[in-house]
C-alpha positions as CSV (number, residue, x, y, z in Angstrom):
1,X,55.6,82.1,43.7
2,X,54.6,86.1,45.1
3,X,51.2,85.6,46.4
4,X,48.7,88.2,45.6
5,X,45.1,87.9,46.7
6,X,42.4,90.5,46.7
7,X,38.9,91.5,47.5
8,X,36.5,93.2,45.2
9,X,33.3,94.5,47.0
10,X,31.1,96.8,45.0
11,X,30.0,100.3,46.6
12,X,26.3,99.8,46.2
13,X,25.1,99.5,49.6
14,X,26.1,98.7,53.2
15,X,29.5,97.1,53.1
16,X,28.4,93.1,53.7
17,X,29.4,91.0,56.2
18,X,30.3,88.5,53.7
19,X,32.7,91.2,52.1
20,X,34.7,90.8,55.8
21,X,34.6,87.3,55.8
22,X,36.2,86.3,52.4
23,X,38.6,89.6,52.9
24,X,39.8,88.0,55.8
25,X,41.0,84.4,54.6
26,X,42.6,86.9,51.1
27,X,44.6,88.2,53.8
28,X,45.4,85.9,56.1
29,X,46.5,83.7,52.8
30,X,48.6,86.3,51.5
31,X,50.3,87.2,54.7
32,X,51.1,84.0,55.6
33,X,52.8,83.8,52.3
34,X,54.7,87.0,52.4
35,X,52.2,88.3,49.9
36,X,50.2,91.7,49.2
37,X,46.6,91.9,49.5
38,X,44.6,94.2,47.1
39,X,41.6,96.5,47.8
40,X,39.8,97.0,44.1
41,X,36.6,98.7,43.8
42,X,33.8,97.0,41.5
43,X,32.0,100.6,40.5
44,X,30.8,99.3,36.8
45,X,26.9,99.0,38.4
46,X,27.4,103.1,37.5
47,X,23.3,103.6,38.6
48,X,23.9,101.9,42.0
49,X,27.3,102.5,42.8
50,X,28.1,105.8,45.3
51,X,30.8,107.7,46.8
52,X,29.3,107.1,50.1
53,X,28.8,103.4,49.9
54,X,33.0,103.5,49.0
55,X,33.9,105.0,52.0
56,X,31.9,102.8,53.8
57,X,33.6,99.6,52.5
58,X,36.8,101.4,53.5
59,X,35.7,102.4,57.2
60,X,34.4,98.8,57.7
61,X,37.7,97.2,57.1
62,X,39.9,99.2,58.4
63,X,37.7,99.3,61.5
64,X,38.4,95.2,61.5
65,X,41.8,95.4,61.0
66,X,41.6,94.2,57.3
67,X,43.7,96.7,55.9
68,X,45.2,96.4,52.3
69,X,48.6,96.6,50.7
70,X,47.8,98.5,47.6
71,X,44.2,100.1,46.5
72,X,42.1,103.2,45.2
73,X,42.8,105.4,48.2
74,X,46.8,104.2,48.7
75,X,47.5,103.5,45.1
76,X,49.6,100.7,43.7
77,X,51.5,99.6,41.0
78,X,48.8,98.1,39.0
79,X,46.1,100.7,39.2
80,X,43.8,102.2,39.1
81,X,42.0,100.1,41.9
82,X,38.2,101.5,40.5
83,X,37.2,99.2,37.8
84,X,35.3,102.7,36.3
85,X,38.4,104.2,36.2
86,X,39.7,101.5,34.0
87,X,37.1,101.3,31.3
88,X,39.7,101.6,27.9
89,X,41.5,98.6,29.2
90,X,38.7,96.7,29.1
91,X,37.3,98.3,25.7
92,X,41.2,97.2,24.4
93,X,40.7,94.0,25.9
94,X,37.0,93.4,24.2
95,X,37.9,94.2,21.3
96,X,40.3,91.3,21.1
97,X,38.1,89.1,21.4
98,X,35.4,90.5,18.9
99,X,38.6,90.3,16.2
100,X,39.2,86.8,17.1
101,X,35.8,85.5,17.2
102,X,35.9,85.0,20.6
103,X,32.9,87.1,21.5
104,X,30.1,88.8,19.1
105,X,27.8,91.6,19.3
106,X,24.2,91.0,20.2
107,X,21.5,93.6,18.9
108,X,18.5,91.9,20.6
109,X,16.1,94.4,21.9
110,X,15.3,94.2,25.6
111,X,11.1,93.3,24.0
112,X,13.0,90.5,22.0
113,X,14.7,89.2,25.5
114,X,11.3,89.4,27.6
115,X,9.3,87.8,25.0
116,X,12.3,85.2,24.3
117,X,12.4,84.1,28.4
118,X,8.2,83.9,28.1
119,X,8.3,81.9,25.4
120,X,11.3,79.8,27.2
121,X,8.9,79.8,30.6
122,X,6.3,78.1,28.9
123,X,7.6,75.2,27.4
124,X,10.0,74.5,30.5
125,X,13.0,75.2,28.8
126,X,16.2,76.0,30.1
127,X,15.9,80.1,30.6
128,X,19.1,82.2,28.7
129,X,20.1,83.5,25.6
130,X,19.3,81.8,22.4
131,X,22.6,82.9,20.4
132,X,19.9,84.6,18.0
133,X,23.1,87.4,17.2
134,X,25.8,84.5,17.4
135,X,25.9,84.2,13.5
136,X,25.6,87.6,12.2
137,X,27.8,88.7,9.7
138,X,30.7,90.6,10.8
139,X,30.5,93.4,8.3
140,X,27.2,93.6,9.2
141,X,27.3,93.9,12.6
142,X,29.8,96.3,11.9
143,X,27.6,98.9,9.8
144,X,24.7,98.6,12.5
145,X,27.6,99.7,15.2
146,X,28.5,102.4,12.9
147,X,24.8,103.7,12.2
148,X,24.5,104.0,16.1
149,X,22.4,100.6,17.1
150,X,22.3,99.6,20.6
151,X,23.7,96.7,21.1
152,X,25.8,94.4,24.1
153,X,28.8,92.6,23.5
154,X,28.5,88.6,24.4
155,X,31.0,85.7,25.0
156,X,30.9,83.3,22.7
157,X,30.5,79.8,24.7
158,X,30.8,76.1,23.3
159,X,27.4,73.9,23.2
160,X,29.3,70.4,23.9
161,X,31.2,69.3,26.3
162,X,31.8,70.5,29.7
163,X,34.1,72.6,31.8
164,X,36.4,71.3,33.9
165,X,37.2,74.0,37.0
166,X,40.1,72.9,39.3
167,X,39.1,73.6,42.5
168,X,41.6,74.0,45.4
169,X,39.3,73.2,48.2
170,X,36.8,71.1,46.6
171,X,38.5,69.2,43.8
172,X,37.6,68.6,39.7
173,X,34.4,70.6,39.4
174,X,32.4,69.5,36.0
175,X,29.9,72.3,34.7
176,X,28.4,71.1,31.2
177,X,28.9,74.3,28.4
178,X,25.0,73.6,27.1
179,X,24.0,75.2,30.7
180,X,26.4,77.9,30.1
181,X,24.9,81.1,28.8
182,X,26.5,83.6,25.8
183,X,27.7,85.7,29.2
184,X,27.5,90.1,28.1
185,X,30.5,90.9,28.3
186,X,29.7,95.3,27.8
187,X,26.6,96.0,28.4
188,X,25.1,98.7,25.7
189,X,26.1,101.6,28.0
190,X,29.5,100.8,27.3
191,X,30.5,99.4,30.6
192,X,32.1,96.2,31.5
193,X,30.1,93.5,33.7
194,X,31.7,91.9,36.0
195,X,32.9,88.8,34.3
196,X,34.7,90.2,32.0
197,X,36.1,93.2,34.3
198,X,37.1,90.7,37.1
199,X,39.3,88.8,34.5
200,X,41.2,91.3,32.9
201,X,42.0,93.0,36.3
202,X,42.9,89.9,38.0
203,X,45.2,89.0,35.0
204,X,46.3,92.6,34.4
205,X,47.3,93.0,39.1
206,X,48.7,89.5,38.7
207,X,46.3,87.6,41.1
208,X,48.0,84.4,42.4
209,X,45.0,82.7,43.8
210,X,41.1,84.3,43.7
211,X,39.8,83.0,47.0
212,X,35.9,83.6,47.2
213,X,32.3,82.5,47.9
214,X,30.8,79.4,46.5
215,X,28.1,81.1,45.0
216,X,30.7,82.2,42.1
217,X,31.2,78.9,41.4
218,X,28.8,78.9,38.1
219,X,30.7,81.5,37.1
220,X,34.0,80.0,36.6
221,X,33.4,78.2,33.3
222,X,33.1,81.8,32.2
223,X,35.9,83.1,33.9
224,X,38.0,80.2,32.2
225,X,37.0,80.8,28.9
226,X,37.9,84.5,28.8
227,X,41.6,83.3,30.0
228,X,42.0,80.8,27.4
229,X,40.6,83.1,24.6
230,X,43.3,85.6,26.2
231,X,46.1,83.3,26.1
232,X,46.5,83.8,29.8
233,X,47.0,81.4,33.0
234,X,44.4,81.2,35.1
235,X,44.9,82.0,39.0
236,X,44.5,79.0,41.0
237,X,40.7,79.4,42.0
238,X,39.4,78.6,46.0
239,X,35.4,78.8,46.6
240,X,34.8,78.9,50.2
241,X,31.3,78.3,51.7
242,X,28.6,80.9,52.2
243,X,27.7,81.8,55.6
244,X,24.0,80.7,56.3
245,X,21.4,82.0,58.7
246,X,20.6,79.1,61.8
247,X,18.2,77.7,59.3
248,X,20.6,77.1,57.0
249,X,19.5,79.6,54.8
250,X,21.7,82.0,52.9
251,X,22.6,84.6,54.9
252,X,20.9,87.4,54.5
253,X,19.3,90.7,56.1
254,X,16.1,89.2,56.3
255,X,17.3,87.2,58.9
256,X,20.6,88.6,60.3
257,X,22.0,92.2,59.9
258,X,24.5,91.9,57.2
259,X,26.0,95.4,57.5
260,X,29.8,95.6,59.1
261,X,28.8,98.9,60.6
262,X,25.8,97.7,62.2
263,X,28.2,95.4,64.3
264,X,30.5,98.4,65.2
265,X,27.5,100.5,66.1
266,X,25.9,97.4,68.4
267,X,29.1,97.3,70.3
268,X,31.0,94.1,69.1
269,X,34.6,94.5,69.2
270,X,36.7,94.0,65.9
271,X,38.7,90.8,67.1
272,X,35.7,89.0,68.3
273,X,34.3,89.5,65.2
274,X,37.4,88.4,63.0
275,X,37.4,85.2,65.3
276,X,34.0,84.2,64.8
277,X,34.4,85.1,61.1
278,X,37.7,82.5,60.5
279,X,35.7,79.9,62.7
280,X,33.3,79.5,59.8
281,X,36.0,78.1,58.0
282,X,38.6,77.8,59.6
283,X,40.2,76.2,62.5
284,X,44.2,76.7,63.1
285,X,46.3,73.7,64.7
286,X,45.2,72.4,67.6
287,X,42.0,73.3,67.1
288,X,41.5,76.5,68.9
289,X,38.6,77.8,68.9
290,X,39.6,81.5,70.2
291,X,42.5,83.0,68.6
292,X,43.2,86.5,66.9
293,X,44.6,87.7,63.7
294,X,48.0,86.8,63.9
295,X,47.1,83.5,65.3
296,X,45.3,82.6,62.2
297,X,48.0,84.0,59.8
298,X,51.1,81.9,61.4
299,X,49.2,79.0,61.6
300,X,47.4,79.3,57.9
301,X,46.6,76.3,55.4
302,X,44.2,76.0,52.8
303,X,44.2,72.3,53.4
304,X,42.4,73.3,57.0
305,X,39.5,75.3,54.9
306,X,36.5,73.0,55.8
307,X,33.6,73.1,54.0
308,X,30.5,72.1,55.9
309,X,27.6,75.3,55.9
310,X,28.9,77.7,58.2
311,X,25.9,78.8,60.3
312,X,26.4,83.0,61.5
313,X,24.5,82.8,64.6
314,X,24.4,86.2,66.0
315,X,23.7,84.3,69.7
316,X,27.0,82.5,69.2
317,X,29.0,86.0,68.3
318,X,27.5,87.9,71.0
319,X,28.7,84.7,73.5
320,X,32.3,85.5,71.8
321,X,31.9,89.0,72.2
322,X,31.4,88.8,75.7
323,X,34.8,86.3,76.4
324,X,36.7,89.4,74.7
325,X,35.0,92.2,76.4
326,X,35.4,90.2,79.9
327,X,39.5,89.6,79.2
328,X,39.6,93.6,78.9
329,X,41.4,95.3,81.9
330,X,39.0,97.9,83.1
331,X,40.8,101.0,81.6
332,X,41.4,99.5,78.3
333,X,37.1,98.6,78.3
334,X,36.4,102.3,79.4
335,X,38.9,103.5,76.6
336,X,36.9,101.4,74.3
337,X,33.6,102.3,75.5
338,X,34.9,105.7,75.2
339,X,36.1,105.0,71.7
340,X,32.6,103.4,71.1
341,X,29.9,105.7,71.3
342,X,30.9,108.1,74.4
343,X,33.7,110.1,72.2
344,X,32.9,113.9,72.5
345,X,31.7,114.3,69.5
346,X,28.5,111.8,69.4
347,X,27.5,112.2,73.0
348,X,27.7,116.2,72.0
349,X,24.8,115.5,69.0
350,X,22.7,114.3,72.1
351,X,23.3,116.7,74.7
352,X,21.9,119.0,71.8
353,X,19.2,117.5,71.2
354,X,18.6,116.4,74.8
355,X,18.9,120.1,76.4
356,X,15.6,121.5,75.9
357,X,14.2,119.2,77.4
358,X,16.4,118.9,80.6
359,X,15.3,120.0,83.9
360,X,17.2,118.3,85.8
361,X,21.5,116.7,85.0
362,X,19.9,113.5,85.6
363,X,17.4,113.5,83.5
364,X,19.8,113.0,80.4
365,X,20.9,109.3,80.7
366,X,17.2,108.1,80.6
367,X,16.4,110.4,78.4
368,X,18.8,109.0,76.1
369,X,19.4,105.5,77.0
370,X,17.1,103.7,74.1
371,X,20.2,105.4,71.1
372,X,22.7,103.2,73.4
373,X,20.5,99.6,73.3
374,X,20.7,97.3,70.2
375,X,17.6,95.8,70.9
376,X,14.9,98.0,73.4
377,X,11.5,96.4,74.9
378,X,8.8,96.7,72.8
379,X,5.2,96.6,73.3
380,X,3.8,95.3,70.3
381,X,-0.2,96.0,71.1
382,X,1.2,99.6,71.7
383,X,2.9,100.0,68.4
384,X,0.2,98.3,66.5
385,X,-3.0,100.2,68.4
386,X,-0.8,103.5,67.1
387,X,-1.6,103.4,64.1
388,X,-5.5,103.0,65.0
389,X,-6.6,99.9,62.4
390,X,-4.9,96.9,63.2
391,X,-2.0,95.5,60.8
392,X,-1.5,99.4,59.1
393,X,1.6,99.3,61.9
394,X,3.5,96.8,60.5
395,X,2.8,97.9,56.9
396,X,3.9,101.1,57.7
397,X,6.7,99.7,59.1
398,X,7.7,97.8,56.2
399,X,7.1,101.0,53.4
400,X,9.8,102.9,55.4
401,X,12.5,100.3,56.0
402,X,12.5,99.9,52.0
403,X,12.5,103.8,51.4
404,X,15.0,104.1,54.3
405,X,17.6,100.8,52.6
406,X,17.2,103.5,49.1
407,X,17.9,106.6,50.3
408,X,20.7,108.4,49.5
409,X,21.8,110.8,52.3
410,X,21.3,109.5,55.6
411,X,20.3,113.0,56.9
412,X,17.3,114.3,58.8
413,X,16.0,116.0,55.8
414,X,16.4,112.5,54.0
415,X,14.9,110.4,56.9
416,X,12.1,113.0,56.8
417,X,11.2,112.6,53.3
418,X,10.8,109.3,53.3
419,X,8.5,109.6,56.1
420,X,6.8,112.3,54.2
421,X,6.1,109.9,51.0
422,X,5.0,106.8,53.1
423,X,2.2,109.3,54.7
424,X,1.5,110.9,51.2
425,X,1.1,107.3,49.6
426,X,-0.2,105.6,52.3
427,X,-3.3,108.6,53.1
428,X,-2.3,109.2,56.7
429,X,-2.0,111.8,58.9
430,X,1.7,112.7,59.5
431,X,1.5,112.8,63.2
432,X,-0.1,109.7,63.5
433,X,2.6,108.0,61.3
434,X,5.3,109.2,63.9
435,X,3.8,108.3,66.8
436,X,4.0,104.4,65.4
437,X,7.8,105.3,64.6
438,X,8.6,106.8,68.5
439,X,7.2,103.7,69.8
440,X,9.2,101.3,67.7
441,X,12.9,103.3,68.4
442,X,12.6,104.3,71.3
443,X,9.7,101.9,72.8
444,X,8.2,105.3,74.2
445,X,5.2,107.9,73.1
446,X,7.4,110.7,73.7
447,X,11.8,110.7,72.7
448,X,14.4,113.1,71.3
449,X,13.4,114.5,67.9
450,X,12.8,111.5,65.8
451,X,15.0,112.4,62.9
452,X,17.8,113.8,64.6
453,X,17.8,110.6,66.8
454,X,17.9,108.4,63.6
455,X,20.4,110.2,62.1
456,X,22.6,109.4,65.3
457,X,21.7,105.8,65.5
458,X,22.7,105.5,61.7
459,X,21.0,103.9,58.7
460,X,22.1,100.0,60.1
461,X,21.1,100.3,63.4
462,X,17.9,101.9,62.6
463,X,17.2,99.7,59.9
464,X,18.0,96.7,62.8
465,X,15.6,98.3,65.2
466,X,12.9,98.4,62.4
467,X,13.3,94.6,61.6
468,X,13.3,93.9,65.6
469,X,9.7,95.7,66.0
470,X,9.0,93.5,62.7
471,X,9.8,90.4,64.6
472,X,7.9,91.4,68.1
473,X,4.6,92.3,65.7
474,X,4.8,88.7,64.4
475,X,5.6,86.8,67.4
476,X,2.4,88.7,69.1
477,X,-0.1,87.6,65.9
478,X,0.1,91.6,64.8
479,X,2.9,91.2,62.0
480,X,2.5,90.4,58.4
481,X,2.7,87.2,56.7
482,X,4.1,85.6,53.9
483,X,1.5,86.3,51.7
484,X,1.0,89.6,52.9
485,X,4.1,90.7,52.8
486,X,4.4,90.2,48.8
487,X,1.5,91.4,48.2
488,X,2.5,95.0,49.8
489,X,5.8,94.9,48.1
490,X,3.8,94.9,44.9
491,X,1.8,97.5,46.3
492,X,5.4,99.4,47.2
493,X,6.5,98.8,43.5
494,X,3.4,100.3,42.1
495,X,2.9,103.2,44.1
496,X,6.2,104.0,45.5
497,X,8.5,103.5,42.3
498,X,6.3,103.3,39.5
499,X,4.0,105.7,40.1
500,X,6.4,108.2,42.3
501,X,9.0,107.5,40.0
502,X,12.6,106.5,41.2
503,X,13.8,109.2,43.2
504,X,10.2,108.8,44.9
């Protein structure tokens, strides 16, 4: 058998850690095999989706190593690689399955739906879709399309029985059909969701084995459905385990940064990461416990996939990071430092903003140090007495790391505005604002311009410095609680997209 595997991130934010971690064992698998490994892009989110966030997936990657044998920016023979750039093959494929019965068109109004999960709420039912279109006439539904009525299209699911999912790592899974909802298939803008996207793209690029996250795992009785409606064999399906924060949580940014770039921009080398990253899962023969790429690849086996929660401890990666950084001779390490963050062209964006206030050559490293540091010492009384009542700080705090995760641009004008709107909404002084934000980036009353500076740390390292002076607020008795915290992001929801509208 030619083994194809693939990795389908969607370009709607910072590209995830998780996104390395499952494109790694795709490509270890299909190299180990002789295989190819495909890049596709999962763009049908078409409000949250962005150029930006593309080329981001594609810098992470490559910046690990995790490069791809066929994809939107090298081609292939079973493009396009963006599922938007796909959309009549899936409208051909749909329509199959409205002809065959297979699937039906649901005009329930989004008031219907609300009321219907209420309704559902309140007498402790199982929440989804009632199959209230299920029966409609055909005709009918037909004359509705044609007069111009919004409407989805939905999968048509069975109400007995159950679903069995052959897992290759975990066995015979059993999912009963009567928890399985009437999955939309096109949504009433006319694009595909994922379900039905991911199937007719794996079918149609001749996947071999779909190797990803457990979480999909509910998924797969619809995944299986559409393949038998289809008439078409299923790949052979792999869930591996989600990486989990040290409290066994689900990983997430919360509690870990969960952006690729962050870890290029903190200074962890690529193979370090990699390693760590196939450790959660993975341990070649002989049990190594450091090994690179290749490594990995010669010596690959599903059957060696273990499945116990992988914890991400960022403490345990920065250990690893340190082994690799300590084998470097000294010429490749200042060739990677230089390659790092002391290229020309970065270190030229500070001496820029750096000169007017030098008086002295010296004066610049200092003056700069704090854009260098992951984490810098932070005085928490300091950063709360800043913004004069106690607790406004950290509130503050939290209004711009959500307006900063949704902006567009990172630019100074952009890290500006947002700055702008937290002072506009929040009723304080813009001066006062920033002299909360100088103390929690650069620990200091007084830095480089503030914008500019962001704009050079990036939006992952300044949203991790933000979360840091989060952390050092609570552990001092300054910071927000639980309580508090969803309580402001009502607040933020009220007044910063309701009221301000989404673009603010």
């Amino acid at each position: 058998m030619r083994v194809r595997t693939r990795v389908a991130p969607s370009p709607t934010g910072a590209p995830h850690i998780g996104t390395a971690y499952i494109a790694l064992f795709n490509r270890a698998f299909a190299k180990h095999h002789g295989g190819q490994f495909i890049l596709r892009i999962e763009d049908t989110d078409q409000v949250r989706s962005t150029p930006e966030s593309e080329t981001a997936i594609f810098e992470a990657l490559r910046w690990l190593g995790l490069d791809w044998d066929e994809g939107p920016d090298i081609g292939g023979s079973c493009g396009p690689y963006r599922q938007s750039e796909r959309t009549a093959l899936y409208r051909e494929h749909v329509d199959r399955l409205v002809t065959s019965g297979h699937a039906y068109r649901c005009f329930c109004t989004s008031e219907r739906l609300a009321a219907l999960r209420l309704t559902q709420e309140a007498n402790q039912e199982r929440i989804g879709y009632d199959g209230h279109c299920a029966g409609l006439d055909a005709g009918d539904a037909a004359q509705r399309v044609a007069a111009g009525e919004a409407h989805v299209i939905r999968l048509r699911t069975p109400q007995e029985g159950v679903c069995q999912i052959a897992d290759r790592f975990r066995g015979t899974i059993e999912i009963a059909w009567e928890t399985v909802d009437d999955q939309i298939l096109v949504k009433a803008d006319g694009f595909p969701t994922y379900h039905l996207a991911n199937v007719v793209d794996d079918h149609l690029m001749e996947i071999t084995h779909v190797i990803r996250g457990e979480e999909w795992i509910s998924s797969a009785p619809k995944h299986l459905l559409l393949y038998e409606a289809f008439g078409w064999e299923p790949p052979v399906l792999a869930h591996l385990p989600l990486l989990r924060n040290p409290d066994k949580s689900k990983l997430s940014k919360r509690k870990n940064p969960t952006s690729i770039l962050y870890y290029r921009q903190a200074g962890f080398l690529p193979k370090a990461l990699i390693n760590y990253l196939g450790l959660m899962a993975y341990r070649p023969e002989g049990d190594l416990e450091m090994f690179d790429f290749d490594t990995m690849v010669a010596s690959f086996d599903l059957d060696r996939v273990h499945l116990g929660g992988p914890i991400f401890d960022i403490q345990k990666l920065r250990a690893f990071n340190g082994h690799y950084i300590r084998e470097l001779e000294d010429v490749d390490l200042l060739a990677t430092l230089k390659g790092w963050l002391l290229q020309d062209a970065s270190l030229l964006e500070l001496v820029r903003m750096a000169q007017p206030r030098l008086e002295q050559l010296a004066d610049f490293v200092p003056m700069t140090a704090y854009l260098f540091a992951d984490q810098i010492p932070l005085d928490p009384a300091d950063i709360d007495q800043a913004g004069k009542d106690s607790g406004k700080a950290a509130a503050w705090i939290q209004f711009v790391q959500w307006e900063f995760a949704r902006l567009g641009d990172w630019d100074a004008d952009g890290v500006r505005d947002c700055f702008n709107r937290v002072a506009e909404r929040e009723g304080v002084k813009f001066k006062l604002l920033l002299g909360v934000f100088f103390r929690v980036f650069s620990g200091r009353a007084v830095a480089l311009p503030l914008f500019e500076a962001l704009v050079w740390l990036g939006r992952d390292m300044t949203l991790r410095r933000l979360h840091y002076a989060q952390e050092a607020l609570r552990e001092a008795g300054l910071g927000l609680s639980g309580k508090a915290l969803k309580r402001l992001e009502k607040w933020y929801q009220e007044r910063y997209l309701r009221e301000g509208g989404e673009d603010g």
